[in-house]
N, C-alpha and C positions, 0 to 999 in steps of 0.2 A: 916531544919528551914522552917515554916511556909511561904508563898510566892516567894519562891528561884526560880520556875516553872513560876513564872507570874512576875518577873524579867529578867530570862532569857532570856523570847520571848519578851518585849521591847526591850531590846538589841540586839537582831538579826534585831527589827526592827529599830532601831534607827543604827545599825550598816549602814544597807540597804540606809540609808534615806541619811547619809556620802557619803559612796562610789557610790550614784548617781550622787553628786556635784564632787567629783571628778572626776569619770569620763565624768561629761559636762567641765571641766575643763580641761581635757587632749585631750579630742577630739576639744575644740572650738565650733565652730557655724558648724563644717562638721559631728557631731555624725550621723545624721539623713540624710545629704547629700546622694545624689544617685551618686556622685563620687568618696566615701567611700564605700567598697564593705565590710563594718564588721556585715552584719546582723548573718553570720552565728555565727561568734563570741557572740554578742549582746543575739543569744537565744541558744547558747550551756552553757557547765558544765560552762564555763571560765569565764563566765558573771557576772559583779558585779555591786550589784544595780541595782534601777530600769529602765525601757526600755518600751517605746512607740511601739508597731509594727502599719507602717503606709501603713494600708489597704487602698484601695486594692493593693496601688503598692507591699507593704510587706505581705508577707502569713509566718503562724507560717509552719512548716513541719508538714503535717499529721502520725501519725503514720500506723503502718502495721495492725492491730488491730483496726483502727476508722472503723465504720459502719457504713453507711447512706445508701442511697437506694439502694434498690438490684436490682441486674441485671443478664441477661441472655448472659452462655457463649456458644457461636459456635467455631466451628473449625475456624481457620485462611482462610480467602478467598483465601489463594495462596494456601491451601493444595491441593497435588498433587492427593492425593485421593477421599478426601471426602471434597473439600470446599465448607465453608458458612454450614456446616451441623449441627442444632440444638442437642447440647448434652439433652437438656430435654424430655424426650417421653411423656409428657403431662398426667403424672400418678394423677398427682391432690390432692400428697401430702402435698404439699406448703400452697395450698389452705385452707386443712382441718387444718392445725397445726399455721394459722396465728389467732393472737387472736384480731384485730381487722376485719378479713374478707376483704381484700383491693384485693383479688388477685381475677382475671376470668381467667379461662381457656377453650379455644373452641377447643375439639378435633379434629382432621383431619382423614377422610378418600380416601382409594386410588378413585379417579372417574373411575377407569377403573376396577376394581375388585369390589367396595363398602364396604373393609374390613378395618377395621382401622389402622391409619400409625402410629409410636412411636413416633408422632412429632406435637409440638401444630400449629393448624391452627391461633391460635389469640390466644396472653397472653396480659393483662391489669393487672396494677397496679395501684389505685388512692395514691400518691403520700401524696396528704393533711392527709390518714386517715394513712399513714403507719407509724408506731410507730419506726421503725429502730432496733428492738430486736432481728431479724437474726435467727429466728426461721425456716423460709423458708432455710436458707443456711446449720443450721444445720443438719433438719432432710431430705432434699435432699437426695435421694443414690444414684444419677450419680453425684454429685459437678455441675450440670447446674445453680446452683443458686450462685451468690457471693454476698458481699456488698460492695458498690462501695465507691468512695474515694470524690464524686464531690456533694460536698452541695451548692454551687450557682446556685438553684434553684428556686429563689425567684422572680416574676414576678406579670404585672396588672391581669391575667386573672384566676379565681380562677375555674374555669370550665374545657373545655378540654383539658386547655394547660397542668396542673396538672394530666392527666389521660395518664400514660404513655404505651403506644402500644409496639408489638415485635419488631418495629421496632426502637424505641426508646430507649428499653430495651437489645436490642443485641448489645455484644459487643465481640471482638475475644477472644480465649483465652491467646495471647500474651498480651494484656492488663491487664489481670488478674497478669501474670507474671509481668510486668512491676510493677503495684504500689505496689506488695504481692511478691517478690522474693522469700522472706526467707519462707514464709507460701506454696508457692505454690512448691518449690523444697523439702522441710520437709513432705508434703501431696504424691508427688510424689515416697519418697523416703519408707514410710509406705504402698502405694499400689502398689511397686514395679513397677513403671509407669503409663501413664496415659491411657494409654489402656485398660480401661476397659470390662472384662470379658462381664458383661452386653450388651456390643455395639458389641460384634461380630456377633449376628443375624443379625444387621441393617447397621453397618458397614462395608465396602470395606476396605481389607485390602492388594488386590494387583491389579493391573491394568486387569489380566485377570476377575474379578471380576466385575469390571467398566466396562471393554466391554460386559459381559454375560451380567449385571443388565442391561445397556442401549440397548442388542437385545431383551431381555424377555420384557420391556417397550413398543419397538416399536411394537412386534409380536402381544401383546395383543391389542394396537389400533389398528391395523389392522382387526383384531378379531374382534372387537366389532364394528367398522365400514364396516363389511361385514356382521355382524347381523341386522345392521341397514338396510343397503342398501337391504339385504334379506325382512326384515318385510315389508317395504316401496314398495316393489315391488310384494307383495302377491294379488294373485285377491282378489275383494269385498266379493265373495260368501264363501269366507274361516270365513270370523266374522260372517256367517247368522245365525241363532237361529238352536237348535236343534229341528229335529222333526221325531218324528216316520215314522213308512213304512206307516203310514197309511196317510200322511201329515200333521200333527196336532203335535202341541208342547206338550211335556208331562203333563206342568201345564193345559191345554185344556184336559187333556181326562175325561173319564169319572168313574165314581164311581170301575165299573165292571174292567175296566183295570185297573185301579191305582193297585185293591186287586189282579188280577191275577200277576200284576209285582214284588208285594210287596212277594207273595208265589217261585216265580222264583226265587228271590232273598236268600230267606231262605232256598229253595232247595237247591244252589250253594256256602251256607254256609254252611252247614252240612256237603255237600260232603267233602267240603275242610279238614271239622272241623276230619269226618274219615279219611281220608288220613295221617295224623299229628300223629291221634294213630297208626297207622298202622304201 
């Protein structure tokens, strides 16, 4: 029959609009009292009729699934091995695959070798422009990216309180567990733990490990502040300009010499150049 659909759902809501009076009816003037501990009641299955949630004392439950801003996971500060140590190696995937452009990344390198470390020196998020679409968490291949669960964000200062730093953006990975159980023990249980193959280059994985990494650390500033101390103590006459036997710098000489140097030279390539077929 013709409107049986659009009868129906009045009824469900007129059903709704009932059993909200009754249940102000059955509770009294304490439904919403804070010496009534029924919110869980109020917004679970069991709930009937309509219900006020009275923010901020009341928050609905976030699910495991909500996503808002993402964040950066480190090891736990108590880890015995590697604490506080950034899971991100600053590979700059995050970056290329966000489609508003909101993320920086400043690579780090070692100061005592100048070779670069798998770990970001500075991450930035502007916060206003980030859309929350999880794109950075998806296409991550170490999980250093998550999306976090805390949107009271909301503040006077629309500048750099909004522009959120590593330091901002770090958070442990027992956190991650905490608000994501089910997500992060089902992620765990598909990569066979969280020990990631990837991280045993950079990773400590037993304490004789942690002692070599912290002698090879210290040997090297030692090294390199005995190259200093070496340069710093070289006489003057070692930077002087070069100059021929004859005292004269080679850009000073003259027409004659330059072509007889220029023939030495060609001589002591040839030679070389037979010796090679030889």
């Amino acid at each position: 029959m013709n409107g049986q659909g659009f009868f129906k759902g009045m009824w469900v809501t007129f059903r709704h609009f009932i059993e909200t009076y009754v249940e102000d009816f059955r509770y009294g003037l304490k439904r919403y009292s804070h010496d009534v501990d029924n919110f869980e009641v109020r917004q679970g299955t069991e709930a009937k009729g309509a219900f006020t949630v009275q923010y901020p004392e009341e928050k609905v439950a976030t699910p495991e699934r909500f996503r808002f801003v993402p964040f950066l996971v480190v090891q736990d500060h108590d880890d015995e091995l590697n604490p506080g140590k950034d899971w991100c190696t600053s590979c700059g995937i995050c970056a290329k695959v966000c489609p508003p452009q909101c993320i920086w990344i400043v690579r780090s390198d070692d100061p005592v070798t100048g070779r670069p470390v798998p770990e970001p020196e500075a991450f930035f998020i502007d916060i206003d422009i980030c859309m929350n679409c999880g794109f950075c968490a998806e296409f991550c291949p170490f999980d250093a990216i998550k999306m976090d669960h805390d949107y009271e964000l909301a503040s006077y200062d629309r500048t750099t309180n909004h522009i959120f730093d590593k330091q901002k953006l770090s958070k442990e990975f027992r956190y991650w567990k905490h608000i994501a159980p089910t997500r992060a023990a089902a992620e765990s249980e598909v990569r066979g733990g969280w020990e990631h193959k990837n991280f045993k280059k950079s990773w400590n994985t037993t304490k004789a490990e942690v002692k070599t990494e912290q002698d090879d650390k210290a040997a090297k500033r030692e090294e390199v502040r005995a190259r200093k101390t070496a340069r710093q103590e070289e006489p003057a006459a070692a930077s002087a300009p070069v100059t021929t036997d004859g005292g004269s710098a080679p850009w000073d000489e003259d027409e004659a010499t330059k072509e007889q140097r220029r023939l030495a030279a060609l001589a002591r390539k040839a030679a070389r150049a037979s010796k090679k077929s030889e």
